[in-house]
C-alpha positions in Angstrom: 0.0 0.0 0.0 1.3 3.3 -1.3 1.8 6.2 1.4 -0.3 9.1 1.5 1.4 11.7 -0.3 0.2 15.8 1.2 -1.3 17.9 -0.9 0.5 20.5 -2.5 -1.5 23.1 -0.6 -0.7 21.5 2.7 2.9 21.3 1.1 3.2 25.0 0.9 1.6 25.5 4.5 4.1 23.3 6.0 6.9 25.4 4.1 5.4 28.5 4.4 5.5 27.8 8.8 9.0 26.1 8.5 10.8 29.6 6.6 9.2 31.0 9.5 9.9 29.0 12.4 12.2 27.1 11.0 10.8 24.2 13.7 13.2 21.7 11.3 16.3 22.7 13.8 13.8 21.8 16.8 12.9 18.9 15.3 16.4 17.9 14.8 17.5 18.8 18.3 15.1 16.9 19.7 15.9 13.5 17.5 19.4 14.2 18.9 19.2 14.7 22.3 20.0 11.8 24.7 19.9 11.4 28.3 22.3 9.3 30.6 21.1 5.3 32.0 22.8 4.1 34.9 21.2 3.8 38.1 20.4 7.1 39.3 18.6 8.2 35.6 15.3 8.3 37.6 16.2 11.2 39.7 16.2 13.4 36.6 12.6 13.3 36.9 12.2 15.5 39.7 13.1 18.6 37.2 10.2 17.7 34.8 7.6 17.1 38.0 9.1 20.8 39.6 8.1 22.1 35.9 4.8 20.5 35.6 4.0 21.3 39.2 4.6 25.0 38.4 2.2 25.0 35.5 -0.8 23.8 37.5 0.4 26.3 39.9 0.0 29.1 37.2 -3.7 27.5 35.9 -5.2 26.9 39.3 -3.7 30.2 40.0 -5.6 32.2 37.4 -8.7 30.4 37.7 -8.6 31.8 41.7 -7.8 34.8 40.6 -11.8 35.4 38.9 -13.4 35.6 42.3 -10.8 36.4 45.0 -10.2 40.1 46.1 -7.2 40.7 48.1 -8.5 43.5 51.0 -8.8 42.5 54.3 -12.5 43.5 54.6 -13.3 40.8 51.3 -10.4 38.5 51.1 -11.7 36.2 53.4 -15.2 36.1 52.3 -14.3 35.9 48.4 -12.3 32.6 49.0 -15.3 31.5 51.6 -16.9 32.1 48.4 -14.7 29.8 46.3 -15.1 27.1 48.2 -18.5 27.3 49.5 -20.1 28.4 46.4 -18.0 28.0 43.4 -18.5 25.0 41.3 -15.4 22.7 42.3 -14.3 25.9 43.7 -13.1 24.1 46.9 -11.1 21.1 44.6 -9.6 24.2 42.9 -8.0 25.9 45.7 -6.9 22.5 47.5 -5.3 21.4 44.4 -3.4 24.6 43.9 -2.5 24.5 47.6 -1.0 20.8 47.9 0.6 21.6 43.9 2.5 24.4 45.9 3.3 21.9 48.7 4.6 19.3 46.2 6.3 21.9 44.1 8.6 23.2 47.2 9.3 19.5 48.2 9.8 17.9 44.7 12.5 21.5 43.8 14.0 20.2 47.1 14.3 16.6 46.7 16.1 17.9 42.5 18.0 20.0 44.1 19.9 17.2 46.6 19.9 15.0 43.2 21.8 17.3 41.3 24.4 17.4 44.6 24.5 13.9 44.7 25.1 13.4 41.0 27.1 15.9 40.8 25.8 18.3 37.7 26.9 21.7 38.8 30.6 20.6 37.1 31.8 23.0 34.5 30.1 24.2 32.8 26.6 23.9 34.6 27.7 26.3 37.2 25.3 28.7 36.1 22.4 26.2 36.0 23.2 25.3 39.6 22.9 29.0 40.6 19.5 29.4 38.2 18.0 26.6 40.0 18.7 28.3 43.6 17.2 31.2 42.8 14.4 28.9 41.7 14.2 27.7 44.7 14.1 30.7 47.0 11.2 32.0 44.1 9.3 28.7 45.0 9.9 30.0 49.2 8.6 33.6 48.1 6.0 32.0 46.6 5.0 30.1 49.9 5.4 32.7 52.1 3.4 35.1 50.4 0.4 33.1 49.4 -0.1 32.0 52.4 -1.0 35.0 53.8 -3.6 35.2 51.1 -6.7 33.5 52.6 -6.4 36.2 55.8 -7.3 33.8 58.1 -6.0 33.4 61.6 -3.0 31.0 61.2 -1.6 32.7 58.3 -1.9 35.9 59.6 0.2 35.1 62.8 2.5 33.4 60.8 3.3 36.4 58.4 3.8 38.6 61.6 6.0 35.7 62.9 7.6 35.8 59.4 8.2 39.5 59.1 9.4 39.9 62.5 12.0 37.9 62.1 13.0 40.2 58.9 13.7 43.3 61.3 16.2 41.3 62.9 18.8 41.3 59.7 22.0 43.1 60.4 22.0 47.1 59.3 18.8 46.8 57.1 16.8 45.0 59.0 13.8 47.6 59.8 13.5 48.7 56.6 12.9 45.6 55.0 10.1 44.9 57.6 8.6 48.4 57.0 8.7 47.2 53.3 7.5 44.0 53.7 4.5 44.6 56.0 3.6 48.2 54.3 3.8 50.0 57.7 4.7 48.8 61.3 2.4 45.9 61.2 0.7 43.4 59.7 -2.5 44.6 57.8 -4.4 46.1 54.5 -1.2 47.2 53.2 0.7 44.1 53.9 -1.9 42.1 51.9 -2.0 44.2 49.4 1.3 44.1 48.9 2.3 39.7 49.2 -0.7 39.8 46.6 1.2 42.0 44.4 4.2 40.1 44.7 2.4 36.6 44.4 0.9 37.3 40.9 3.1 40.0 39.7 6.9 40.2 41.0 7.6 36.5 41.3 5.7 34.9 38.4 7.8 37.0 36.3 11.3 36.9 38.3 10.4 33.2 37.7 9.7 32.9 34.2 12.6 34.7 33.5 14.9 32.5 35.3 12.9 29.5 34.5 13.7 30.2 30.7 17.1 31.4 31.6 17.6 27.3 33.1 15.9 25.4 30.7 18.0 27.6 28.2 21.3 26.4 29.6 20.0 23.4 30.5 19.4 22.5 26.5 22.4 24.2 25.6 25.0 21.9 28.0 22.7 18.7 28.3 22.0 16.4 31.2 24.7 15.6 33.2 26.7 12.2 33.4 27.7 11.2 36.6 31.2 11.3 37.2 31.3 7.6 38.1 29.7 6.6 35.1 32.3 8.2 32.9 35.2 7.0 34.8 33.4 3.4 34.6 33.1 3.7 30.6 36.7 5.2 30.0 37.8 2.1 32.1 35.8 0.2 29.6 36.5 2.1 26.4 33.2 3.0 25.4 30.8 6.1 25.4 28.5 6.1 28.8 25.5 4.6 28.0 22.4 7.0 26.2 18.8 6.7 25.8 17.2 9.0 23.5 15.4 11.9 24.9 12.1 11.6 22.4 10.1 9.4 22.8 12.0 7.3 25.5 12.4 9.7 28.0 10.1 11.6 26.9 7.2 8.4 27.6 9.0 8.2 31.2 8.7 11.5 32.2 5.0 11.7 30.7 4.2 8.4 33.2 5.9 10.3 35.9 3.8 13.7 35.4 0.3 11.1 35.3 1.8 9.9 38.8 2.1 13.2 40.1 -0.7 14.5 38.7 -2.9 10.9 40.7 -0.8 12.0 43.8 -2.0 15.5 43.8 -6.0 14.6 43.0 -5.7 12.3 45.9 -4.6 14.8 48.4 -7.1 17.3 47.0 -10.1 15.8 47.4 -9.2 12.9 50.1 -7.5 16.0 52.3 -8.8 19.3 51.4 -7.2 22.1 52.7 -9.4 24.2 55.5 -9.5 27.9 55.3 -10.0 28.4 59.1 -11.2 31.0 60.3 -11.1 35.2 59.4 -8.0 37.7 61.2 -8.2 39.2 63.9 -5.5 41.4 64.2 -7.2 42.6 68.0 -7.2 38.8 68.8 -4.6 36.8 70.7 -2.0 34.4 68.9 -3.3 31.1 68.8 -1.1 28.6 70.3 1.8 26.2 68.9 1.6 28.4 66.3 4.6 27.4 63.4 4.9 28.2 59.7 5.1 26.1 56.9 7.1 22.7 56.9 9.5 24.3 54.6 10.1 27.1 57.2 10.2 24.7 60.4 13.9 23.8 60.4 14.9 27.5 60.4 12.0 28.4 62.9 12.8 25.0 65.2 16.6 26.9 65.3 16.0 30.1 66.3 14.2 28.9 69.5 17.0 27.0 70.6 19.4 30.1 70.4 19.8 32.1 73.5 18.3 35.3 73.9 22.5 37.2 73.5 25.4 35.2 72.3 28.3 36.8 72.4 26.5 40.4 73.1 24.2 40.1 69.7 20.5 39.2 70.0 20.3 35.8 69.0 18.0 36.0 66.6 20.8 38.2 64.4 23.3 35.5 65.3 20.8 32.9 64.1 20.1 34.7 60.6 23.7 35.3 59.9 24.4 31.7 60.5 21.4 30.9 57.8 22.9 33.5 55.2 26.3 31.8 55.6 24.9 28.4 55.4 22.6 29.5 52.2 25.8 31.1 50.7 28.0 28.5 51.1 25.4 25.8 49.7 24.7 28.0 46.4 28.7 28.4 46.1 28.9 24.4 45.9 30.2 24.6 41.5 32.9 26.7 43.3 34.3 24.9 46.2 32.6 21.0 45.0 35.0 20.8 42.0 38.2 21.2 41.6 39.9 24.0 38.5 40.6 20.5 36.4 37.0 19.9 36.5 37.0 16.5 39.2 34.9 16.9 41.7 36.0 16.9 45.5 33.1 13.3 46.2 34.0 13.2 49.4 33.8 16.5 50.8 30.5 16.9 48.5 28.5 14.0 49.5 29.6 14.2 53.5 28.6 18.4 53.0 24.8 17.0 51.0 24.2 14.5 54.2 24.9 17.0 56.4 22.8 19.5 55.1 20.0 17.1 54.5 20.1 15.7 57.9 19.5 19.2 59.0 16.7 20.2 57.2 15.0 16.9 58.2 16.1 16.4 61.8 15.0 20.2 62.8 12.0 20.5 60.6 10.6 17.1 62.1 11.5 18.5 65.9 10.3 21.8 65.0 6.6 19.8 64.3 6.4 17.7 67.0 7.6 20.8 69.1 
C-alpha cells in the first residue's frame, strides 16, 4: 500500500510555517538529544515534575484569581466564596494548595539530586545558581500566598515571618517596613504579598525558569562522574537513551503519577480555610509556619536570647545567610579548577545538610 502523499497546498503551508519558524532545527534537536542510563537516571525526573507542578500552579492560580479580592475587609469572604459556592471551587483551591506543597518538596528533593550526582561541574555552574534562585522563588511563593486567605493561622504566621526580617543586620527595619507596608501586619501588607504573588515573582520566575531550561538544552543532562570514569575504564561512550520518545514516555508516566498524587490529596485531604483575622485577637497557640520554614524556625528557639552580646535572633540569621551562601557556592568549592569533583567532601557536606533540614523541621513539628 502506497503512502499518503500531502497535498500540494498542505505542502506550501508546512513550508510556508517552517521559513518562519524554522521548527526543522527543533525537530532535529530533539531527534538528537539523549539522556544518561545508569542507576540514578530516575532522579532526573524531579526537574520535569518541579516544571509541571509550576504549570498547574500558574492555571489553578488564574482560575482563583476570577473571584478572590485581596482587601482585608473581602479576602476572606471571596475565598469562603470559592469554596463554598464555586462549582469545584473548593477542589480548585486545595489542588493549587497541595501543587504548591509538592512543588517546594519535589525543587528540594532535585536540588539534593543534582548534589549527589554531581551536575553543577563545569560548565553547569550557572544552571546550579539558576536553579537556587528557583528555589528561593518557590519559598517567596509560599510565604506570600499563604498570607492570602487572611485567616488566623496565616496571619500570625506572616507577623511571625516579618518579625524575624527586622532582625537582619543594618537593614533589618526597613525591609520589615517594606514587607508589612507599615509597622504591622495589615491592608497594606496584603496588598502588597498579593502584588508580589501574581506579579513580582511569576515574572522573576519565568525569567529565570527560561534562563535554566536555556542552559540546560544548551549543556545537556549531566553524566555522573562515576559513570564516565566506569566507561573510559571500559573504552566505550557512557551509556544513552534517547530523549524523544523514551524519555520523553518516562517522564509523561511520571507527570500522570504526580498529577494521581496530587487529585488524591485534593479531594481525600482538602485544605481548610479556618477562620477570618483578627489582628485585636490573641496568637493562637503552637503556632509554626510552613514545613518548609520549620527547620529555620525550630533553630532560632533554641538560640539564646544574647550570644556573644548580639541578640540571637541576628546570630541565628547570619548563620542561615552563611549556610545558604555556602550551599549556592557548591560549582565553586565542590569541584576542583581541572573539573574532578572533590566526592568526598560533596557527598559528607549533602548528608549534612539534608540531615538538618529533616532532623530540625521534624523537631520543629512535633515541638
Amino acid at each position: 500500500m502506497l503512502p499518503i502523499q500531502p497535498s500540494p497546498r498542505r505542502k506550501a503551508i508546512a513550508a510556508w510555517f517552517q521559513d518562519r519558524l524554522a521548527w526543522d532545527s527543533v525537530r532535529e534537536f530533539i531527534a538528537h538529544k539523549t539522556v544518561p542510563v545508569h542507576s540514578g537516571t530516575i532522579w532526573y525526573a524531579f526537574g520535569g515534575i518541579t516544571l509541571f507542578l509550576f504549570v498547574i500552579q500558574v492555571v489553578t492560580g488564574i482560575l482563583l484569581l476570577v473571584y478572590y479580592r485581596p482587601t482585608p475587609s473581602e479576602a476572606y469572604e471571596s475565598v469562603q466564596f470559592i469554596v463554598t459556592r464555586v462549582a469545584f471551587g473548593w477542589l480548585i483551591r486545595s489542588i493549587h494548595i497541595w501543587s504548591a506543597n509538592l512543588l517546594i518538596l519535589s525543587a528540594f528533593v532535585h536540588m539534593i539530586s543534582v548534589a549527589f550526582l554531581h551536575a553543577y561541574r563545569k560548565p553547569r555552574e550557572l544552571v546550579w545558581l539558576s536553579g537556587i534562585v528557583l528555589l528561593a522563588l518557590a519559598l517567596g511563593f509560599g510565604f506570600s500566598g499563604y498570607l492570602l486567605p487572611w485567616n488566623t493561622i496565616s496571619f500570625f504566621a506572616t507577623k511571625v515571618g516579618t518579625d524575624m526580617a527586622t532582625f537582619i543586620p543594618w537593614m533589618g527595619s526597613t525591609v520589615g517596613r517594606y514587607l508589612r507596608g507599615g509597622d504591622a501586619v495589615g491592608g497594606a501588607t496584603l496588598t502588597r504579598f498579593f502584588g508580589f504573588h501574581v506579579a513580582v515573582l511569576p515574572a522573576l520566575t519565568s525569567l529565570f525558569l527560561l534562563f535554566h531550561l536555556g542552559l540546560v538544552q544548551k549543556f545537556g543532562i549531566s553524566t555522573p562522574p562515576w559513570v564516565e570514569k566506569r566507561s573510559r575504564g571500559a573504552g566505550t561512550r557512557p551509556p544513552q537513551m534517547p530523549f524523544f520518545p523514551d524519555f520523553f514516555l518516562h517522564e509523561l508516566m511520571v507527570w500522570y503519577g504526580a498529577l494521581a498524587l496530587l487529585g488524591i490529596l485534593a479531594a481525600v485531604f482538602p485544605w481548610e480555610l479556618g477562620q477570618k483575622a483578627d489582628a485585636f485577637a490573641s496568637a493562637p497557640a503552637g503556632i509554626r509556619p510552613e514545613w518548609y520554614f520549620l527547620a529555620p524556625f525550630y533553630t532560632l528557639k533554641l538560640i539564646p536570647g544574647h550570644v556573644a552580646g548580639m541578640e540571637g535572633e541576628v546570630v541565628g540569621l547570619l548563620g542561615f545567610g552563611l549556610l545558604a551562601f555556602w550551599w549556592a557556592a557548591l560549582p565553586f568549592w565542590g569541584a576542583r579548577p581541572d573539573g574532578t569533583v572533590r566526592s568526598k567532601l560533596v557527598t559528607g557536606g549533602a548528608v549534612a545538610f539534608l540531615a538538618y533540614l529533616s532532623t530540625f523541621s521534624l523537631l520543629g513539628y512535633l515541638r
